[in-house]
N, C-alpha and C positions, 0 to 999 in steps of 0.2 A: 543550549541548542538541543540537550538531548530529550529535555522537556516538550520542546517544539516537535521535537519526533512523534512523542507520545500523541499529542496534542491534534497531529495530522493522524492518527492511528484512529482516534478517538471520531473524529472527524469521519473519516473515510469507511470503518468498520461499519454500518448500515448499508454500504455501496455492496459489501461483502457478500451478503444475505439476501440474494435474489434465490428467484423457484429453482434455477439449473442447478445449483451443486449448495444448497446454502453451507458456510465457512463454518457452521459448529458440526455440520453434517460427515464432515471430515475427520474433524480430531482436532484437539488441540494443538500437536507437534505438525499435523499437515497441512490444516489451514494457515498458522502462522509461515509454516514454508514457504507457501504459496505467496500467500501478503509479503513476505521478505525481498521475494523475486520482483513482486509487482514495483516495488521500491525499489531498488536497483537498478532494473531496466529503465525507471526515469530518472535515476542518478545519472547513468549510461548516458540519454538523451541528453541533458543537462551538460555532462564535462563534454559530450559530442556535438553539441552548441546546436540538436537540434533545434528548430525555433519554435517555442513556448505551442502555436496553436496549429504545432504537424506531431507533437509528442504521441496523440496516442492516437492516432493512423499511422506514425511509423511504428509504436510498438507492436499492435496489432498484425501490422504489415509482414514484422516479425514472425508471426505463428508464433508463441510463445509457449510452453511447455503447460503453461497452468490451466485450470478451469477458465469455460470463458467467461463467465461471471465476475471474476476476479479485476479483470480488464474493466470493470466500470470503477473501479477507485483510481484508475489511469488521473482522469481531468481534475480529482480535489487534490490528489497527490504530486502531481503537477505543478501546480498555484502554489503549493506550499513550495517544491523543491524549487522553482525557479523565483524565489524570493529570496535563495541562501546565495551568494558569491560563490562565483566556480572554484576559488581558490581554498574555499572553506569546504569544498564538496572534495577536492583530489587528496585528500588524508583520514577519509572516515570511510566505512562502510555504510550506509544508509542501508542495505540490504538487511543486513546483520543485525544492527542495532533495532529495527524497525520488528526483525522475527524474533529477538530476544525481547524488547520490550509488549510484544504479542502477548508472547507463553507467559509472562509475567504478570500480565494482568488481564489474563484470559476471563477471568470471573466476572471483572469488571465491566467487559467488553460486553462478556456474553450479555448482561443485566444491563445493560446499559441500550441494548438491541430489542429485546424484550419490553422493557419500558415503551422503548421507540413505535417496537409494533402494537404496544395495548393489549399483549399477551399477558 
């Protein structure tokens, strides 16, 4: 499963890198912050049984702390976290694992963005 985390990270990390704040513009320990949160609060959604396609108008709804930019990995992070069982979501942090797995393979990410745009 915790592959799968990665996997939606890998996925979502180009959502990251828009004009408003792009995610390497931050820092490694504050963009992954950020992305931690962004997972979370659809974790949040998920055990809150909001339904799959009000997820990210209510988190938005929320005002959420982060860049708004961040808010657009809302919908693929979404798809992934509402294909886990809630019952496998209420003993994990998805927040946490999602910012540790960031910081960890920040290089990869970065390079793997780079590619994407043809930089």
């Amino acid at each position: 499963m915790i592959r799968n985390i990665f996997a939606a990270a890998l996925v979502a990390a180009p959502l990251f890198a828009t004009p408003a704040v792009a995610a390497a513009d931050l820092g490694k320990e504050e963009s992954c912050k950020y992305q931690g949160q962004v997972m979370a609060a659809v974790q949040a959604a998920r055990l809150d049984r909001v339904p799959q396609d009000k997820v990210d108008e209510t988190i938005r709804a929320a005002e959420p702390e982060w860049p708004e930019n961040f808010s657009n990995a809302i919908p693929q992070l979404t798809q992934h976290v509402y294909q886990m069982k809630r019952r496998d979501l209420k003993n994990i942090d998805l927040g946490e694992i999602f910012e540790t797995q960031c910081v960890e393979n920040w290089d990869q990410i970065q390079e793997m963005k780079k590619n994407l745009s043809g930089s």
